[in-house]
Structures are given as structure tokens and as C-alpha cells.
N, C-alpha and C positions, 0 to 999 in steps of 0.2 A: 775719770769721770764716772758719777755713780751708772745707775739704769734710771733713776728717777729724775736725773738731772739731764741724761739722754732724751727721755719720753718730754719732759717740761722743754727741752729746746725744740724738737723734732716739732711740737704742738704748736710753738710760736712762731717756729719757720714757718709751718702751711699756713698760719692764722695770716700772717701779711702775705704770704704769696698769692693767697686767696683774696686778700684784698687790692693787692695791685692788679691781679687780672678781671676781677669784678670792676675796676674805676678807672682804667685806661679805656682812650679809643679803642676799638675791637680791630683797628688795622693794625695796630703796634702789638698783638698778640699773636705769639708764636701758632704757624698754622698746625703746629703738634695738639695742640687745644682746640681746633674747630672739628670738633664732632655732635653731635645732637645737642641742643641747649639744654631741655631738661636732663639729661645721663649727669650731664658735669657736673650739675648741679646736686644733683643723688652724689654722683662719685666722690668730690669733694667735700661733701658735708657727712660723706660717711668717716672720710679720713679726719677731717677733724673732733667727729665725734669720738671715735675709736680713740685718735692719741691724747686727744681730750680726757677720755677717762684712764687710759694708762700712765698719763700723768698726775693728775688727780681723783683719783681711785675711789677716795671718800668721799669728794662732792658732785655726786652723780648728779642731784639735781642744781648745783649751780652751773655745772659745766652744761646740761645740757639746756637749759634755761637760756644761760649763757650764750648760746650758740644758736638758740631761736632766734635771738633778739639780734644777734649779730646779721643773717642770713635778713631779716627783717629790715635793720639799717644800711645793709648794701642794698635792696632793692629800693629803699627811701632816697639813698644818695645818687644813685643809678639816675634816677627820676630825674635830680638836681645838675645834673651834669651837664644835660643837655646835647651829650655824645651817646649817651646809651639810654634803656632805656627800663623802667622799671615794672616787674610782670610779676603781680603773687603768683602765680602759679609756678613761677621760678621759686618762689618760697616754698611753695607747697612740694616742692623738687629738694629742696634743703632738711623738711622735716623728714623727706622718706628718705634722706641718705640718715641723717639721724638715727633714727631707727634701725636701719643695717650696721652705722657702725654701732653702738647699743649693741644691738644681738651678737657681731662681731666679737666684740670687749665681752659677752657675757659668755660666749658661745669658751673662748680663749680661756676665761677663768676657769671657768669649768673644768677642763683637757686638763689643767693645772694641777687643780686640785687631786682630780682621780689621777695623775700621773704620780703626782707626792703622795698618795697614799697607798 
């Protein structure tokens, strides 16, 4: 298996692990997940950003667009559930992991770079 076909899977595992744990009742959720609502939300949106861009490298702005809008629609569907419940400020939780992973992915290329050279 390549590393690019690694990174595109790893990407798509968290993309639905992320979303069954956002669209289930919150009692069918492993109590290893109940820590601060907004951190999770940082935490997880940093990991999808991060492998997000290590899988696609060159579409920085779709991926991370991508994963606004995503972060956007679970709080929409949240709403709709009628088991949970839907909080921008949970969004505004998803842009700052965004941005960690970003700097993560940018911080890494970097190390990269001046390591190969």
C-alpha cells in the first residue's frame, strides 16, 4: 500500500468515525469520548484536517472548505435528530481544530523539507 493511499484511507476512516459519533445518541458513545464538548471538537477537526491535507496535499482549499462545511452539516443534522443537539459554537470548535491541524500539516512539511535538504 502506497503512503498516499495510507493517508486517503486513515482520512476516510476518521471522516465516518467522526460522523457516527456526532449522529448517534450520546449514551451509545464510548465513555473514552466524554471529555469537554468543545476540546473534541478542536481535537477531531484538527485530525481531519491534518490527514485531510496529508492525503490531499494539493487541494488545501478544498479540503479545508471541505471540512467547514462538513463540521457545518453535523451541527445541521444534530439539530434534526432530535437526540442531540446542534451548537455553532461546536462549529466554531471545528474551525479552531482546523486551523491546528493546518499548522500541524504546515509545521510537518516544513521539518521535511529542511530534513531533505
Amino acid at each position: 500500500m502506497t503512503s498516499s493511499l495510507l493517508w486517503k484511507a486513515s482520512f476516510w476512516t476518521l471522516v465516518l468515525a467522526t460522523l457516527w459519533l456526532s449522529l448517534v445518541p450520546v449514551d451509545q458513545i464510548p465513555s473514552a469520548f466524554s471529555f469537554w464538548d468543545k476540546a473534541q471538537h478542536a481535537l477531531g477537526f484538527a485530525g481531519l484536517g491534518f490527514l485531510g491535507l496529508m492525503a490531499y496535499p494539493h487541494r488545501l482549499p478544498r479540503v479545508m472548505f471541505g471540512l467547514l462545511l462538513l463540521g457545518a452539516g453535523i451541527e445541521v443534522a444534530q439539530w434534526l435528530t432530535g437526540w442531540r443537539q446542534g451548537d455553532w459554537q461546536d462549529w466554531i470548535a471545528d474551525c479552531v481544530g482546523l486551523l491546528l491541524g493546518f499548522a500541524a500539516w504546515r509545521l510537518g512539511r516544513s521539518l521535511l523539507v529542511r530534513i531533505s535538504t
